[in-house]
N, C-alpha and C positions, 0 to 999 in steps of 0.2 A: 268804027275800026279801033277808036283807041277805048272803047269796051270794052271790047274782044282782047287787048293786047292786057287791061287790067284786070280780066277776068282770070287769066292763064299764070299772074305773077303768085309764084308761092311764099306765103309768109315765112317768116324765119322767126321760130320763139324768140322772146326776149331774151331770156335766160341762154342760151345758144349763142346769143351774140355776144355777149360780155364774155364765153367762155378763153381765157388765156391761157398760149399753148403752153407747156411744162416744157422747158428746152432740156436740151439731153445733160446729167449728173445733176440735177437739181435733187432728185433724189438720196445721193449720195451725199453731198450736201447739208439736205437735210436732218439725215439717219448721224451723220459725223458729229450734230449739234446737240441732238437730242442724249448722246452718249456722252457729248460735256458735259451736258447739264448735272445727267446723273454722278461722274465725277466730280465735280466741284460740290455737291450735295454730300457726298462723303466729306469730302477733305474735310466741308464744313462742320460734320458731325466732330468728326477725328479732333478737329482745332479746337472746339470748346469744349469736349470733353474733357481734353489734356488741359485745359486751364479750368483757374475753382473761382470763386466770388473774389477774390480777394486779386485778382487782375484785370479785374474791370471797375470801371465807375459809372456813375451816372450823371451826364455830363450836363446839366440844364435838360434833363426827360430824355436823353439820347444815351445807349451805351458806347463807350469806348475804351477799346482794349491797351491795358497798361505796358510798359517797354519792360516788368515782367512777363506780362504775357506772352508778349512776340518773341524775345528770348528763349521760352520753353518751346515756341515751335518752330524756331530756325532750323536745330538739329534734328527734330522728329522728322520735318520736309525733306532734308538737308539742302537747306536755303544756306548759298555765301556771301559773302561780303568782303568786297575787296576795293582799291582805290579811295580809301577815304580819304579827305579834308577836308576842315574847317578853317572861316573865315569870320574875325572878329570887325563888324561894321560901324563905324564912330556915327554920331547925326546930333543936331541940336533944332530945338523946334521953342516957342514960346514957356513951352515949360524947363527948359533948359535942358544939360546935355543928357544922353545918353545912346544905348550902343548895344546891337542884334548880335546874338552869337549863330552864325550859320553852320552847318553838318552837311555835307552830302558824301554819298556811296552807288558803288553798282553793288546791285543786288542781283543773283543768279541761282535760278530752278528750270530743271528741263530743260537747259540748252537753251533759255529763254535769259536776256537780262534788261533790267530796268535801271535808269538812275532816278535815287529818290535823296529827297534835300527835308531838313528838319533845321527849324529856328527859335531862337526863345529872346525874346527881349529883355530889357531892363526894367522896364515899362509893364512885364507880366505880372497881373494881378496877384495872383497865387503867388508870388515871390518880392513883389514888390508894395504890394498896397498896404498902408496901413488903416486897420478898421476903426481906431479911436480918433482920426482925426480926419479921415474919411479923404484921404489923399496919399500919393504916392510918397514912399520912405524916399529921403535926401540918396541921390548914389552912391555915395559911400555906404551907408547903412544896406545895401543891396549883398547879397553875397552871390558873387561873381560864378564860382565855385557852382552854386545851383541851375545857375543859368545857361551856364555850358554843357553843365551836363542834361538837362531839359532839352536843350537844341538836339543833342546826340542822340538821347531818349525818342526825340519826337521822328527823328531822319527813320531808326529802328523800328519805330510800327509803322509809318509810313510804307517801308520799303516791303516790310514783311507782309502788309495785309493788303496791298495793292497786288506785290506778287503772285500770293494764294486766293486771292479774289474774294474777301473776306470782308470787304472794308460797308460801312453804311446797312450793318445789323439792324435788326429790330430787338426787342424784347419778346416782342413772341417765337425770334428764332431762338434765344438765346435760353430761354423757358424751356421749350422744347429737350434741350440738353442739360438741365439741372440749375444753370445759373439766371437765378431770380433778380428780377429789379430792388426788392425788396430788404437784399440782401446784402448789397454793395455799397459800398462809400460813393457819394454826394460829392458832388464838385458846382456850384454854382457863381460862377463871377461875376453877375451881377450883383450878388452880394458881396463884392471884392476878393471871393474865391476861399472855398473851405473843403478839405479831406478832411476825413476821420481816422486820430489816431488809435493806434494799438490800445491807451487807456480810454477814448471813448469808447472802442466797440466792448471793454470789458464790460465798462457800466451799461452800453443798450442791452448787452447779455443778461447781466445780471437785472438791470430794470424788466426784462421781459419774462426771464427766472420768476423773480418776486411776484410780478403780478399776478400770471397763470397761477401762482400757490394759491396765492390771495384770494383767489375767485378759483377756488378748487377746479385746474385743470378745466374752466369754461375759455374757451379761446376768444369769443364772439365780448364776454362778460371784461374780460383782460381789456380789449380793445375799448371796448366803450369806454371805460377808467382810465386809460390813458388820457383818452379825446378829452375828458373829463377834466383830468387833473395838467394839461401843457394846453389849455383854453386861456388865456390873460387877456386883459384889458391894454389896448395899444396907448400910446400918450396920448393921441388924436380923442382919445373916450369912448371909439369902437373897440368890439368884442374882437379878437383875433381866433378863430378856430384851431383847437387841439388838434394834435396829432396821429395817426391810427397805428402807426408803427415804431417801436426803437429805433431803428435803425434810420428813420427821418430827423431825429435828435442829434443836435451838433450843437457846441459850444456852449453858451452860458444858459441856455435853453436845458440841454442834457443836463447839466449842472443842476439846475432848478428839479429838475423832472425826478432826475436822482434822489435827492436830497425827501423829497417827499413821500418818493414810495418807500426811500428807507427807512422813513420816520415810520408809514401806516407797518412796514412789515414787520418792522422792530415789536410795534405795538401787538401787534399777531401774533408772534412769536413767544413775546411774554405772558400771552394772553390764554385765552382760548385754544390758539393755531399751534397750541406745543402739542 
C-alpha cells in the first residue's frame, strides 16, 4: 500500500522549487532603477568633462576632486547652499594644543537636500608638517587662515559630490573622460604632504619638452631617460628607481631632474641638435 501511494507521488523539479514569486510592481521598480543608473552615467560624464586636470589630484593612488572642481559644478547642476556655520574646536593632547576648524551646510538639488560637514585641523599635514625636522611646525607658525579655509573647502566637495553621486571615482572612470592620472598633482602625506606648484609643473613641462627633442620625438626613448637620469642611490646604499613621468617629479627631486636635462639639452642645442 505505501508502494502504491509512492508510486503515484509526482516529482517536482528542483529548479521549480526554488522559483520566487515576483510580487506585483517589482517590475516597475526595477525598470525606475535602471533609468537611474543611466542618469547618473550622464551627470557623470557631464562632471568631468566640465572639470580639466588641474581639479583633481592624486591623493595616495586615489583621485579626488578639488573645491575648484566642485565649485565649477554647483551652478552647471544648480546645486545651493544655504545654512552655513562654522565651528572653531580647542583640544590639547601629549603633543600640545591645538584646534579643528569645522564647516557644515545643507546642500540642495532636485528637491533633495543633504547636510554635509568639512574639517581641517591644525595638526594637517599639508599645512602643518614641517619636512626638515620631520615634525609638526609650533602653532603659531600654522597659518590659521589656511585652515579655515580647507575646512570650508573640504564641507564644498563633500556636499557637492555626495549630492551628485559622484564621490569614490576610479581612474579608469576619470580616463574615460580625458582626465589622466598621469596628469594631475600628487598629494601624498605620508610623506608629510606635497602639491605641485604652478613653477613645478612649468619645469615637468618643459623637462618633458626637452626630452622628447632629445630623443627625436621617441616617447618610449624619453621615458626610458628619465627612469635613467631620477635613478639615485638612497643613504641606506640601495638603488632607488627613476621615475617614468614628469609629472611624478616633486621637490627637490624635480629640482635635480631639471637641472640635468637642462644641462644634456643645453649641450644639444649647442651641438649637433641646432
Amino acid at each position: 500500500m505505501n508502494g502504491e501511494n509512492q508510486d503515484n507521488v509526482v516529482a517536482v523539479p528542483q529548479h521549480e522549487q526554488e522559483i520566487i514569486p515576483i510580487e506585483p510592481g517589482i517590475e516597475l521598480i526595477i525598470a525606475n532603477a535602471e533609468k537611474q543608473v543611466k542618469v547618473y552615467e550622464k551627470i557623470l560624464a557631464i562632471a568631468i568633462q566640465r572639470t580639466n586636470q588641474y581639479d583633481w589630484i592624486d591623493q595616495m593612488g586615489k583621485p579626488y576632486l578639488t573645491s575648484s572642481g566642485a565649485e565649477k559644478l554647483m551652478p552647471l547642476f544648480g546645486v545651493s547652499l544655504f545654512d552655513t556655520a562654522s565651528n572653531k574646536i580647542y583640544s590639547k593632547d601629549e603633543k600640545g594644543d591645538y584646534y579643528i576648524y569645522q564647516y557644515k551646510g545643507t546642500f540642495s538639488w532636485k528637491g533633495g537636500s543633504i547636510e554635509a560637514l568639512g574639517a581641517c585641523s591644525s595638526r594637517d599635514k599639508f599645512f602643518a608638517w614641517d619636512s626638515k625636522i620631520q615634525s609638526f611646525k609650533p602653532l603659531p607658525e600654522v597659518d590659521e587662515t589656511n585652515i579655515m579655509k580647507a575646512a570650508y573647502s573640504n564641507m564644498m566637495v563633500n556636499g557637492i559630490t555626495r549630492l551628485l553621486g559622484i564621490r569614490n571615482l576610479t581612474w579608469e572612470q576619470l580616463e574615460k573622460y580625458g582626465i589622466k592620472k598621469d596628469a594631475v598633482s600628487r598629494v601624498d602625506y605620508r610623506n608629510g604632504g606635497h602639491t605641485v606648484t604652478d613653477e613645478e609643473k612649468t619645469k615637468q613641462d618643459e623637462i618633458a619638452k626637452m626630452l622628447l627633442e632629445l630623443c627625436y620625438g621617441d616617447q618610449e626613448a624619453a621615458k626610458e631617460q628619465l627612469i635613467a637620469i631620477t635613478e639615485f642611490k638612497g643613504k641606506d646604499g640601495k638603488m632607488v628607481s627613476g621615475l617614468d613621468h614628469p609629472r611624478k617629479l616633486t621637490g627637490k627631486r624635480l629640482a635635480i631632474a631639471y637641472d640635468k636635462v637642462k644641462k644634456s639639452y643645453d649641450e644639444f642645442k649647442g651641438g649637433d641638435g641646432q
